[in-house]
N, CA, C and O atoms as a GROMACS GRO file, in nm:
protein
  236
    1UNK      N    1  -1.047   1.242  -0.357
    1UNK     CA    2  -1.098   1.140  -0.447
    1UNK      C    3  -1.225   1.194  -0.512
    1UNK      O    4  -1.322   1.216  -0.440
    2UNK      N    5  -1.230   1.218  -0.648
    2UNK     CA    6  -1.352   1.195  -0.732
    2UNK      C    7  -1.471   1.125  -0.706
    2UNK      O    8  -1.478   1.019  -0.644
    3UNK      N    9  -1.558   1.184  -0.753
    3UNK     CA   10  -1.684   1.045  -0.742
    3UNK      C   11  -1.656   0.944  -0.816
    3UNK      O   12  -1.695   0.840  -0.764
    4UNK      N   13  -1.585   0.924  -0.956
    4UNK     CA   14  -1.540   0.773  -1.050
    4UNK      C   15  -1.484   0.712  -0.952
    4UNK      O   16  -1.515   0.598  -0.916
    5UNK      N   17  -1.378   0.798  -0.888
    5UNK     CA   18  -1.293   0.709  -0.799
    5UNK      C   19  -1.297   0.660  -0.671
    5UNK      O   20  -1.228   0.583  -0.605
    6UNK      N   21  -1.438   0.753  -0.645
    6UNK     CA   22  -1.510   0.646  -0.493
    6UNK      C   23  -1.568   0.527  -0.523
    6UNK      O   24  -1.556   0.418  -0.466
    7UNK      N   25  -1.674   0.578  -0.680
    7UNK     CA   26  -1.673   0.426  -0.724
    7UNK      C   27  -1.613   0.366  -0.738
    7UNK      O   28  -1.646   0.251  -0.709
    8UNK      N   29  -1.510   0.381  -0.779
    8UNK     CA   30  -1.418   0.231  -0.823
    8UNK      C   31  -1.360   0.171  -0.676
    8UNK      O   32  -1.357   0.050  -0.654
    9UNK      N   33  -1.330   0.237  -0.611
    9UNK     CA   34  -1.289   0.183  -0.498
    9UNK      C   35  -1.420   0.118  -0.401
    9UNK      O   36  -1.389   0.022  -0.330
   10UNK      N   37  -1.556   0.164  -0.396
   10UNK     CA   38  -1.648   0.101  -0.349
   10UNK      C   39  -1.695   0.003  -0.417
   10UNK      O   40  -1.800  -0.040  -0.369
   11UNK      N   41  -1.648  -0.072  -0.549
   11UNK     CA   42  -1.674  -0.143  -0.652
   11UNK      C   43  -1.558  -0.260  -0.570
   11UNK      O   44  -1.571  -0.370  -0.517
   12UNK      N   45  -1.455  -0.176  -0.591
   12UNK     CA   46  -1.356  -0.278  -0.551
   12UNK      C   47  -1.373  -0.367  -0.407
   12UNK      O   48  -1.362  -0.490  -0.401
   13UNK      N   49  -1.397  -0.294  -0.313
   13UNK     CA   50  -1.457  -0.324  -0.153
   13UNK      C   51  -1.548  -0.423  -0.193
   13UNK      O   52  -1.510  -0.540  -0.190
   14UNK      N   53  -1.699  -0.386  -0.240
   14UNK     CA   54  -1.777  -0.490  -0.266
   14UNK      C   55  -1.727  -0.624  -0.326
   14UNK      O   56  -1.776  -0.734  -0.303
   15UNK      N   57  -1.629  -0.599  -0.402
   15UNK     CA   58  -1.602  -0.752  -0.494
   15UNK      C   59  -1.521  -0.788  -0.369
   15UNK      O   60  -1.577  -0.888  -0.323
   16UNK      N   61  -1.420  -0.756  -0.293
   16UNK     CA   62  -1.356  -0.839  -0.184
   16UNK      C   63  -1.430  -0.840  -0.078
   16UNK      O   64  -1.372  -0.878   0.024
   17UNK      N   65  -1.561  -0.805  -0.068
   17UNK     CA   66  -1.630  -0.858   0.053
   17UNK      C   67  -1.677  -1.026   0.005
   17UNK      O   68  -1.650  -1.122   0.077
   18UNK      N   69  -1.756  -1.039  -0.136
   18UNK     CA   70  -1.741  -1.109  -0.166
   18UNK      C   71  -1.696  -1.201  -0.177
   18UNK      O   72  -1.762  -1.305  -0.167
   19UNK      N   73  -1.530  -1.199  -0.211
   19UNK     CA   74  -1.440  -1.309  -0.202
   19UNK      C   75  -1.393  -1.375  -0.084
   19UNK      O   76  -1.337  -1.485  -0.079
   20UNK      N   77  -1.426  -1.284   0.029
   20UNK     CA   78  -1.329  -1.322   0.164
   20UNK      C   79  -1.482  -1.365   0.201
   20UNK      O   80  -1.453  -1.427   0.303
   21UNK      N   81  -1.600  -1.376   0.194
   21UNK     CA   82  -1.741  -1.451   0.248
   21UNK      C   83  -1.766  -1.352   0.354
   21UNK      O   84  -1.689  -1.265   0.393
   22UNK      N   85  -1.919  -1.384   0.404
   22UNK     CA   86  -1.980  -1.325   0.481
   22UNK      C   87  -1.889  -1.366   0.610
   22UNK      O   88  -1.798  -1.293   0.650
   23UNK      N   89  -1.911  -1.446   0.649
   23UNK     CA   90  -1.816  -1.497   0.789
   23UNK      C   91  -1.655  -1.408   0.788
   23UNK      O   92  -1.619  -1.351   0.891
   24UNK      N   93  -1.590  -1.405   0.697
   24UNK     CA   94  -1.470  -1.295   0.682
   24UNK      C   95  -1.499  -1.205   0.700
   24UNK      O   96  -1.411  -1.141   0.757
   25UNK      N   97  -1.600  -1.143   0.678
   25UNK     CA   98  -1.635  -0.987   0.598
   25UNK      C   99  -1.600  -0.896   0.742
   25UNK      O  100  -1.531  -0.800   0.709
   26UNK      N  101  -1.630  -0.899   0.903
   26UNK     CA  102  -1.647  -0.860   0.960
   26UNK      C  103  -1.454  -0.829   1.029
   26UNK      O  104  -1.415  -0.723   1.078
   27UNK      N  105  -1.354  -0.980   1.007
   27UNK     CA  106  -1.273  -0.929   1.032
   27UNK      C  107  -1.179  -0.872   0.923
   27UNK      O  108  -1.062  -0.841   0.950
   28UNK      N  109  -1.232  -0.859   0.800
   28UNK     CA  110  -1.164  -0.800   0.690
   28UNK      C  111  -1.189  -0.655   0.682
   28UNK      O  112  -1.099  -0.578   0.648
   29UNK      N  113  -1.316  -0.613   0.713
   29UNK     CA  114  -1.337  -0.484   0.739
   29UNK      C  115  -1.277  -0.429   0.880
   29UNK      O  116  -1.311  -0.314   0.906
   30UNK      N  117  -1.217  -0.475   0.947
   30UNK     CA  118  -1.140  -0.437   1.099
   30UNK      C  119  -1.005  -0.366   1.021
   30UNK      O  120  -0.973  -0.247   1.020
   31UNK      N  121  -0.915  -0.523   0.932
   31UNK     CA  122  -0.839  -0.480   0.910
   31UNK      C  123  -0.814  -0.394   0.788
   31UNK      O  124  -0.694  -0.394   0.763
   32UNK      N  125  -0.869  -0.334   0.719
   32UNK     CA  126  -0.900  -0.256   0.658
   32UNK      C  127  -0.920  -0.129   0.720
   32UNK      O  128  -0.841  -0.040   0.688
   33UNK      N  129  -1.005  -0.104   0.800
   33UNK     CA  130  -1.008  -0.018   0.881
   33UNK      C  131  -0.888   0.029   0.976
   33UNK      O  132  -0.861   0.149   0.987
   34UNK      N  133  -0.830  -0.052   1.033
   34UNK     CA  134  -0.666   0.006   1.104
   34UNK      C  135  -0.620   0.019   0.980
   34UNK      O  136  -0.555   0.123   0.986
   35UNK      N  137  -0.610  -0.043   0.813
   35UNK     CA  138  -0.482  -0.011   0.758
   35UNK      C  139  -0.528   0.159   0.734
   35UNK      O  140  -0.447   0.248   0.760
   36UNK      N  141  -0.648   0.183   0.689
   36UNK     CA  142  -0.688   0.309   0.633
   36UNK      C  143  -0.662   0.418   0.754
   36UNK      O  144  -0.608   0.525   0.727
   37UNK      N  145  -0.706   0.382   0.896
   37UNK     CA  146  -0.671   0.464   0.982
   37UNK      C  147  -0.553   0.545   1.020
   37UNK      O  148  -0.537   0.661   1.059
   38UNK      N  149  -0.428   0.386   0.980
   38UNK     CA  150  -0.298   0.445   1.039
   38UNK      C  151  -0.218   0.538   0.905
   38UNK      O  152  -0.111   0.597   0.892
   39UNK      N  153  -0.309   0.516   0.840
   39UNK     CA  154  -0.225   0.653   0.704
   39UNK      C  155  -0.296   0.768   0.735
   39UNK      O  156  -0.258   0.876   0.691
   40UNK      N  157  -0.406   0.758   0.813
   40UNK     CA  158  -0.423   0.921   0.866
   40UNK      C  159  -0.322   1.016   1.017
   40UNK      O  160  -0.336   0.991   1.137
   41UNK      N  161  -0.271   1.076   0.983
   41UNK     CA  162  -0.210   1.140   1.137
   41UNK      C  163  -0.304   1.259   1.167
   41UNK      O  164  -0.255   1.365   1.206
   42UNK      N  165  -0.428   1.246   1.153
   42UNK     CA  166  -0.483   1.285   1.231
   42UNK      C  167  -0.595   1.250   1.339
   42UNK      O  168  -0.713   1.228   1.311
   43UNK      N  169  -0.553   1.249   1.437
   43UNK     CA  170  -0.647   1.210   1.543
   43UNK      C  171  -0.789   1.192   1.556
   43UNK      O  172  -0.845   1.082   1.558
   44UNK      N  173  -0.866   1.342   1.567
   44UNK     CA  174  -0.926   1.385   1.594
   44UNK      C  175  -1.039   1.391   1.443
   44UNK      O  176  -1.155   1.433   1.441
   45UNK      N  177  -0.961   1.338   1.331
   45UNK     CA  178  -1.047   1.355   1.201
   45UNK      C  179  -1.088   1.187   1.211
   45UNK      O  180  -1.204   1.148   1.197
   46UNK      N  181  -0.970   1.096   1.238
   46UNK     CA  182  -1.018   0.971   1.276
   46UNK      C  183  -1.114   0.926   1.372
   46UNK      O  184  -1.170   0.818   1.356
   47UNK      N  185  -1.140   1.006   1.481
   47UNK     CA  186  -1.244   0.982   1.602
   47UNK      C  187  -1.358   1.014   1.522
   47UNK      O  188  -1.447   0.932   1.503
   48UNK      N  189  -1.360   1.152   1.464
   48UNK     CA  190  -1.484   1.204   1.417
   48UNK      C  191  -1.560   1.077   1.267
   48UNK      O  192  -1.665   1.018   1.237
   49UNK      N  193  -1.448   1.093   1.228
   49UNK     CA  194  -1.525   0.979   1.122
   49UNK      C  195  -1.597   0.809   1.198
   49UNK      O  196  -1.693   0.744   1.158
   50UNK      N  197  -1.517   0.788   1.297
   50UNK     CA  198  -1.612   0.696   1.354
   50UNK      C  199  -1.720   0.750   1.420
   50UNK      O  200  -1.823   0.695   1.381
   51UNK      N  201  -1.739   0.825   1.495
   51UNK     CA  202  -1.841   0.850   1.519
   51UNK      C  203  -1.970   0.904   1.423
   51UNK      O  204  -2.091   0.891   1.439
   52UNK      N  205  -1.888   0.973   1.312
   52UNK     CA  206  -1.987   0.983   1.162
   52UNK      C  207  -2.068   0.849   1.178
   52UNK      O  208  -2.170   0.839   1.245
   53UNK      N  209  -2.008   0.750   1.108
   53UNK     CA  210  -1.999   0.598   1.095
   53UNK      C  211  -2.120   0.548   1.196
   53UNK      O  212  -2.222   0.509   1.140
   54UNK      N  213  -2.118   0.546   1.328
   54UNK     CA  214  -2.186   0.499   1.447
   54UNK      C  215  -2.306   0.591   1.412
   54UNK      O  216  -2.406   0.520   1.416
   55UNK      N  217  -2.332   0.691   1.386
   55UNK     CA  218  -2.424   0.752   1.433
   55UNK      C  219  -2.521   0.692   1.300
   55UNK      O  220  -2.632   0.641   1.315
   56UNK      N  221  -2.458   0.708   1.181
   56UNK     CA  222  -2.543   0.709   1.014
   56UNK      C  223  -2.618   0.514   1.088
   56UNK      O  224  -2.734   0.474   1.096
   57UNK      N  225  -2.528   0.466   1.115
   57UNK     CA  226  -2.518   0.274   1.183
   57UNK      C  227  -2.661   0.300   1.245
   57UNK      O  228  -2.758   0.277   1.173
   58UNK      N  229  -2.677   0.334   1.343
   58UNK     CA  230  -2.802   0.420   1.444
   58UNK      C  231  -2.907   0.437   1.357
   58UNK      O  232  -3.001   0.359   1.372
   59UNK      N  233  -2.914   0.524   1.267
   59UNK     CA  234  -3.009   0.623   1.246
   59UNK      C  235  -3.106   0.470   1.144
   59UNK      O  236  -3.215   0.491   1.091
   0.00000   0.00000   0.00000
């Protein structure tokens, strides 16, 4: 993905955090997260990106 096209897709995320409300937002980002996960077959790139995720969360 391009940088236009991270924007647009982080454009897009923001407007449906929006729509689904703060109170949604937490289990909309879950499922979002398994759908994006299970199109990866890789394991070990999926662990690492959460832990990316946790650590940037942390800092």
């Amino acid at each position: 993905m391009n940088s236009t096209e991270l924007d647009t897709a982080y454009t897009a995320l923001a407007h449906a955090l929006t729509r689904v409300g703060q109170a949604q937002s937490p289990l909309f980002l879950s499922m979002l997260c398994l759908s994006l996960m299970s199109r990866n077959p890789d394991l070990g790139q999926v662990l690492a990106l959460i832990e990316q995720a946790e650590t940037q969360h942390s800092a």
